[in-house]
N, C-alpha and C positions, 0 to 999 in steps of 0.2 A: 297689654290687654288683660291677663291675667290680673294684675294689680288693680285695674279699674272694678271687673268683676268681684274682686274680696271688695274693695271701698263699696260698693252696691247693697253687699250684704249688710255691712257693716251698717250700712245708712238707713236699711230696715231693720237691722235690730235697733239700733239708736233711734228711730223715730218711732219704734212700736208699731211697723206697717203689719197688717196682715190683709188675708186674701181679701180680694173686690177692692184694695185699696191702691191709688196712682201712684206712678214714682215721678218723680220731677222730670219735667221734658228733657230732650236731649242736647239743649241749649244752656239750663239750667246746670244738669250734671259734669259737662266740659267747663263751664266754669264754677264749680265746687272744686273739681277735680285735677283743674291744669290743665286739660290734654283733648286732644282732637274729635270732632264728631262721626270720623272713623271710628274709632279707638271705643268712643261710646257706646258704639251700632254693633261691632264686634261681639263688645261685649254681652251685649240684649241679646242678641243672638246668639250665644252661648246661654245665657240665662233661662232663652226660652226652648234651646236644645235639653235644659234640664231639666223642663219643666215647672219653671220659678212664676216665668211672669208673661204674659200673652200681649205683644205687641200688634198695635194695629192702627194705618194710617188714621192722621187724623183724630184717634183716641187716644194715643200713648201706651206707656207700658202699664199691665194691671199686673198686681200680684196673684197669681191663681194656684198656687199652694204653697204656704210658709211650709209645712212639713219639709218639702223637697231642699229648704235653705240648710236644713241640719243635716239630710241625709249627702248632702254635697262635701264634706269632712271624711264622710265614711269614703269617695271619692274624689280626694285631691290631686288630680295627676294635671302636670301641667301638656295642655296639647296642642301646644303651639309647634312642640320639638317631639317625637317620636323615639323614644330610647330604647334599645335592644332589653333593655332590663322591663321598659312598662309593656313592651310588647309580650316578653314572657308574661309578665305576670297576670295580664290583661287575659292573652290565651289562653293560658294556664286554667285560669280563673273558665274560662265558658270551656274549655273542655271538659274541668266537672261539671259544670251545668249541660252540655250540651250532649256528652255522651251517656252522658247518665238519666239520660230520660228516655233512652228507646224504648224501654216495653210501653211507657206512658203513651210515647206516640202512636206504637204498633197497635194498644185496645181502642184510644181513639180516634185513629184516620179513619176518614171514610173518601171514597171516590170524588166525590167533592173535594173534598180538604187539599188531596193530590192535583186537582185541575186547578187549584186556586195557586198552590205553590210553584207550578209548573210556568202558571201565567207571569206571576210574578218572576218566575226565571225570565222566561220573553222580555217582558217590561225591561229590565236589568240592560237586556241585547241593546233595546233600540231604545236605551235612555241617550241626550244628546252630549253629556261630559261624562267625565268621570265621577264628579262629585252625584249628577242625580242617578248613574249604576249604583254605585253605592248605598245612593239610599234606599235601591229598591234591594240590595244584599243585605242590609241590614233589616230590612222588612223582611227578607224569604228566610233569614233562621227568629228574628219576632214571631213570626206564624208558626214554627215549628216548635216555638217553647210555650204560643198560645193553646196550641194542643192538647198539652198536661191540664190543663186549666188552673196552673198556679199564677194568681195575680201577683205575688210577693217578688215572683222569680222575674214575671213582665218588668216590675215597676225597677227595677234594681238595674236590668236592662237600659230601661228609659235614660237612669240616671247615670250609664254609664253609654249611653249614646255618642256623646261627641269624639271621646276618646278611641272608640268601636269603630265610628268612620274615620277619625283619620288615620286606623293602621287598615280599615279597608281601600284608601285613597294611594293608601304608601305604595311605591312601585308599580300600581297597577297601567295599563295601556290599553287600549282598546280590543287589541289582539288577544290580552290576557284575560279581560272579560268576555269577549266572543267564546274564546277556545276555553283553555284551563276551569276559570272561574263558573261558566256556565257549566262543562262538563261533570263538575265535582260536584255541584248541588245535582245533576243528572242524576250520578250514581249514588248519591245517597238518596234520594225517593226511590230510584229501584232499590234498594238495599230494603227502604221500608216497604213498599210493596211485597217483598217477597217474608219480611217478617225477622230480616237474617241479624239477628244483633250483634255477631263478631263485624260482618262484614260492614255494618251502620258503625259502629262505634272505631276499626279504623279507618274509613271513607274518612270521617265526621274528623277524630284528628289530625289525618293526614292534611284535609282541606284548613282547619285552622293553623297550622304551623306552616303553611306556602308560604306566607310572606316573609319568612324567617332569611331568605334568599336576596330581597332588600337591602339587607345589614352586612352582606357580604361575610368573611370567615374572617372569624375570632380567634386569634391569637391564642394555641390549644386548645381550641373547640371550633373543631369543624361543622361547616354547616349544615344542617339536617335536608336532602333534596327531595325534591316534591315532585 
């Protein structure tokens, strides 16, 4: 799938596509490409987890912003497989983003902002798989970095969406989204409620490093428990 997705790009920059312009149906691309109309769909679907191209029955895939085809290089991880190294670095990666923004958050929450992220915790509960919990976890720390109101920091997000969900998908069980998962976004809105930025900032990492328990223990590196 990964490889179908670079030949995609490949095929817009060699054709000179840009945004408002079709890509070849999904009939067309299995046979450019060899390989199955799963394989194809996977792949769009990745494409438009990045932001590339907006698929829709009956229209096909549009390209809706070339920019995002380059900033996908700055993002090469393949996420089909989950590695204890991209999971670090992936986390790594939004714990400076994400810890580092509490006083942002703390000048601009308002009462609102907390009933919106709260709901979306809800939502998260009585989503019907794992995959749409997820997406509504990836939505409850989106809200949290749309706060600051840096778009740079959103968009960067966006493009690292797919990779975000599947180490939000890794391990998780229904039980651990009910209990743990829910409870940890709990206690970082009270942390921001009360303004406490020690206590936000290790809520905030300790909740990104849980899944580190997944990958079980590392051969002199013991795993960090959550």
């Amino acid at each position: 799938m990964d490889q179908v997705v670079a030949q995609i790009r490949d095929l817009i920059e060699a054709d000179g596509l840009t945004v408002g312009d079709k890509l070849p149906t999904e009939r067309e691309l299995c046979d450019r490409f060899t390989t199955s109309r799963n394989t194809v769909r996977e792949a769009m679907r990745m494409l438009k987890a990045y932001g590339i191209v907006d698929v829709r029955p009956k229209v096909g895939a549009t390209i809706v912003d070339h920019r995002m085809n380059r900033a996908l290089d700055i993002f090469s991880f393949n996420v089909a497989e989950i590695s204890r190294k991209t999971f670090d670095d992936i986390q790594g990666f939004r714990e400076l983003i994400e810890t580092g923004i509490a006083l942002h958050i703390f000048d601009a929450v308002t009462p609102a902002d907390l009933e919106n992220l709260r709901a979306i915790n809800r939502q998260m509960v009585q989503a019907r798989s794992i995959v749409e919990a997820s997406e509504y976890d990836f939505q409850f720390h989106t809200a949290l970095i749309a706060l600051t109101g840096n778009k740079s920091t959103l968009d960067i997000y966006g493009i690292m969406k797919p990779v975000i969900l599947r180490i939000m998908q890794r391990g998780k069980t229904r039980r651990i989204i009910e209990g743990e998962t829910f409870e940890e976004h709990e206690t970082v809105l009270r942390a921001i409620e009360a303004s406490d930025n020690l206590a936000y900032q290790y809520l905030m990492r300790t909740h990104l490093r849980a899944g580190l328990a997944s990958f079980g223990v590392t051969p002199g590196r013991p795993d960090i428990k959550t």
